[in-house]
C-alpha positions as CSV (number, residue, x, y, z in Angstrom):
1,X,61.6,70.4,117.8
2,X,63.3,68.1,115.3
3,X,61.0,66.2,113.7
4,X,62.2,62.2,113.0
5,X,62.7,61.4,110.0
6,X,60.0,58.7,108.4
7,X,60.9,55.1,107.8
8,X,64.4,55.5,109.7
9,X,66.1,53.9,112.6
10,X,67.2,56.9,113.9
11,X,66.9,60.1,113.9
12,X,67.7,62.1,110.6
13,X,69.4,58.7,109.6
14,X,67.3,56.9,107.0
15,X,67.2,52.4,107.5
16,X,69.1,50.0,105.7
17,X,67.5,49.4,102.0
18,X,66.3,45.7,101.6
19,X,67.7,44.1,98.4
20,X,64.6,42.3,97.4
21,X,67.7,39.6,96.1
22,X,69.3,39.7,99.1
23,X,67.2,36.2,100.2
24,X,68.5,34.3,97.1
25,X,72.0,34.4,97.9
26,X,73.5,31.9,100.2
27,X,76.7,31.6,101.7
28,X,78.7,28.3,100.7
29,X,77.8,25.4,102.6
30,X,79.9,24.3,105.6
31,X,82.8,22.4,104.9
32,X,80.8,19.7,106.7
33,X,77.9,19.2,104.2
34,X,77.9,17.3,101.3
35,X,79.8,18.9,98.2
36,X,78.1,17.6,95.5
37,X,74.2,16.7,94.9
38,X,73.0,14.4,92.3
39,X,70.5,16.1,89.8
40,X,67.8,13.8,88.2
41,X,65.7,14.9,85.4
42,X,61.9,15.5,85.7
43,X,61.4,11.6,85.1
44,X,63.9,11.1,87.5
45,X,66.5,10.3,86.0
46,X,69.7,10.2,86.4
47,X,71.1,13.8,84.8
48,X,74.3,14.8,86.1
49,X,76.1,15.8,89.4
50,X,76.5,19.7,90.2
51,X,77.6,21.2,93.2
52,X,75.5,21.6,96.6
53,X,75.4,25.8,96.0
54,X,74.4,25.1,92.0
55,X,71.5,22.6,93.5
56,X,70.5,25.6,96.1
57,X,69.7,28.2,93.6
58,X,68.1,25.7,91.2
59,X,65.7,25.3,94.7
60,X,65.4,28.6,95.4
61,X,64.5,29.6,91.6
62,X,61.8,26.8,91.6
63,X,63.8,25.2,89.1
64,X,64.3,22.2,91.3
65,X,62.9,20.5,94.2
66,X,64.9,18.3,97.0
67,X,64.4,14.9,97.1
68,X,66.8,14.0,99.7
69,X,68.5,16.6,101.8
70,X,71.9,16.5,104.2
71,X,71.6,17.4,108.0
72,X,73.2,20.7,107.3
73,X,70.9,23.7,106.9
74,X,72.4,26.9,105.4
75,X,71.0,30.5,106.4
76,X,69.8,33.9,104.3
77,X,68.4,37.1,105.7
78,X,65.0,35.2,105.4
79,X,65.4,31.7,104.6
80,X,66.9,28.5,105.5
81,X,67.3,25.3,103.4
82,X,68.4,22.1,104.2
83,X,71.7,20.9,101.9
84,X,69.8,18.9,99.1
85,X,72.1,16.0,98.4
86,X,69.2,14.3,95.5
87,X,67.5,16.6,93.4
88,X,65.1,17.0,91.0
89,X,64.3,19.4,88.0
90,X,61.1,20.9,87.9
91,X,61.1,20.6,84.1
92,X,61.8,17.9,81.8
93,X,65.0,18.6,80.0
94,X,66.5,16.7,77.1
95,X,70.2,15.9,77.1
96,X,72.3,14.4,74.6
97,X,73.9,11.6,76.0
98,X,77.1,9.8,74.6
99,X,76.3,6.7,73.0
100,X,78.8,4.7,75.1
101,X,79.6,4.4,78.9
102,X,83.5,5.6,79.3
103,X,85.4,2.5,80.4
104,X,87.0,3.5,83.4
105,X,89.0,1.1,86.5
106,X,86.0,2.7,89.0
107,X,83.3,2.1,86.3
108,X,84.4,-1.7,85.8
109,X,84.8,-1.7,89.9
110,X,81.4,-0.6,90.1
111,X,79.8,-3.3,87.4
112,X,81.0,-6.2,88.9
113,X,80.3,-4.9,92.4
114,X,83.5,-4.6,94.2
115,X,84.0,-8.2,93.7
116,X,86.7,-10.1,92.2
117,X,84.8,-12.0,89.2
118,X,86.9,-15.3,89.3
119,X,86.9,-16.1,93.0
120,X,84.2,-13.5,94.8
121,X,86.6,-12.0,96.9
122,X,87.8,-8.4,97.0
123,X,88.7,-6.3,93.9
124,X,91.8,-4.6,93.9
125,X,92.4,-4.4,90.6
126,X,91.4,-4.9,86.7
127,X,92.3,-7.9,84.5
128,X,91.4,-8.9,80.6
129,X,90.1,-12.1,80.1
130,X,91.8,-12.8,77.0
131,X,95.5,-11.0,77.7
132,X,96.3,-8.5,75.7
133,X,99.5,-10.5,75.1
134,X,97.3,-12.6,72.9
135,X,95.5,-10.0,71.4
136,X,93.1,-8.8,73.9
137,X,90.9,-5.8,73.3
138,X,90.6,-3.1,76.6
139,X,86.9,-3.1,76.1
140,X,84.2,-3.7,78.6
141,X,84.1,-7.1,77.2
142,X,86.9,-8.0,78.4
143,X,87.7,-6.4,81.4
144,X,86.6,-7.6,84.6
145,X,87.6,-7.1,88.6
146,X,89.7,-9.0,89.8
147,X,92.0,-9.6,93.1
148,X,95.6,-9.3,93.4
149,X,96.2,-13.2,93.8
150,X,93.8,-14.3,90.9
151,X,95.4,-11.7,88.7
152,X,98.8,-12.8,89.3
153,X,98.1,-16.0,89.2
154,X,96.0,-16.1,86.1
155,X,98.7,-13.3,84.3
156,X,99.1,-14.1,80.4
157,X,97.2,-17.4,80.3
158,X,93.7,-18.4,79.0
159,X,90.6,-19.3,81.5
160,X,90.6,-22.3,79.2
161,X,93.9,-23.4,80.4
162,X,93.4,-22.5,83.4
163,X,90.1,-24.3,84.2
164,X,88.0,-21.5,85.2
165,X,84.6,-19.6,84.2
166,X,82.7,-16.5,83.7
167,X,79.8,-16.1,86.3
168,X,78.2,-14.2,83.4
169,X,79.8,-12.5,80.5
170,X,81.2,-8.9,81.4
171,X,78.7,-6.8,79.5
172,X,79.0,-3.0,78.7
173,X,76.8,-0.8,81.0
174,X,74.1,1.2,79.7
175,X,71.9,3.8,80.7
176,X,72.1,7.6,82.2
177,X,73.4,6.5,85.7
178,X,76.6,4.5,84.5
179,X,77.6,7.9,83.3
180,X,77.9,9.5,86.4
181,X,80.0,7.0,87.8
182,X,83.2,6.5,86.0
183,X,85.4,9.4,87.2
184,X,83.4,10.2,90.5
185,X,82.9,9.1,94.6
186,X,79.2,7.6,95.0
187,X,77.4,9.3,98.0
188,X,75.5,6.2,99.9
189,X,72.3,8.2,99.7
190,X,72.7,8.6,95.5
191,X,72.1,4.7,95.5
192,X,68.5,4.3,95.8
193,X,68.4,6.6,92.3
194,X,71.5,5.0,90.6
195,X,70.7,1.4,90.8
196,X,74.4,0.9,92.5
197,X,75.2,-2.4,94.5
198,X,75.3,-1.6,98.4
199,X,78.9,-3.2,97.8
200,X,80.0,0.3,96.3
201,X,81.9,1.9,98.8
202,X,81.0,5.7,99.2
């Protein structure tokens, strides 16, 4: 009589072989989830955005930790995870910032909250306070937010001439987190981490 072979699911077949790997690699997650996850530093920090399957294996290699994490779950042979959409590195690491904050129409949007900075109202769009007409420099300085009627109206002249003020002088932003935002969308749940006004829109 045949004798089965040992360690096999059938006879004279031998089992599958387990890659020992096999857990670590994770499908893509659903179109559904969130496609990007905000990385902070050790210190939490602020470090950069990379996308949800990069923060996955950082998790999985114990490189990272979650620190906020999406409703969607993705599945391995022998492990589930929850989406991290906020993570954080394990290990400090030190990253050579640029010494200036790129001066972007999002990035001044995001300063000065949304809000047009002459009559409170909704930005649509970006003016200099001095016009560039009259020498104007397209520095944080002197760009602001501003509607569509208060830019029109104001166009080439002077808030001098026209009577108006400043709430507050526009400023140029500093720190890691004003990095992240000049070219990108702001997830709701990055806000607690970036210091960004609930007035951001997501």
């Amino acid at each position: 009589m045949p004798r089965q072979a040992s360690g096999s699911t059938s006879a004279g077949h031998p089992g599958p072989r387990r890659d020992p790997h096999h857990a670590s690699v994770l499908p893509l997650p659903s179109p559904g989830t969130t496609a990007a996850t905000l990385l902070l530093n050790a210190t939490y920090e602020p470090l950069c955005v990379v996308s949800s399957r990069r923060a996955i294996v950082l998790v999985l290699a114990e490189k990272a930790e979650p620190v906020d994490s999406a409703a969607d779950v993705v599945h391995a042979e022998m492990i589930s995870l929850a989406v991290p959409v906020v993570a954080r590195l394990t290990r400090y690491v030190r990253v050579p910032f640029p010494a200036s904050v790129p001066l972007s129409r999002r990035a001044v949007f995001t300063r000065d909250g949304q809000t047009c900075v002459y009559c409170g109202g909704s930005a649509t769009s970006i003016d200099h306070v001095v016009p560039r007409s009259r020498g104007g420099t397209h520095t944080w300085d002197n760009v602001v937010a501003a509607c569509r009627r208060c830019n029109h109206t104001k166009a080439d002249r002077s808030l001098a001439e026209l009577g108006w003020a400043l709430p507050h002088p526009p400023r140029t932003p500093s720190g890691a987190a004003w990095r992240l935002l000049g070219t990108r969308t702001v997830d709701p749940r990055w806000r607690e981490w970036l210091g960004v006004p609930e007035s951001v829109s997501a």
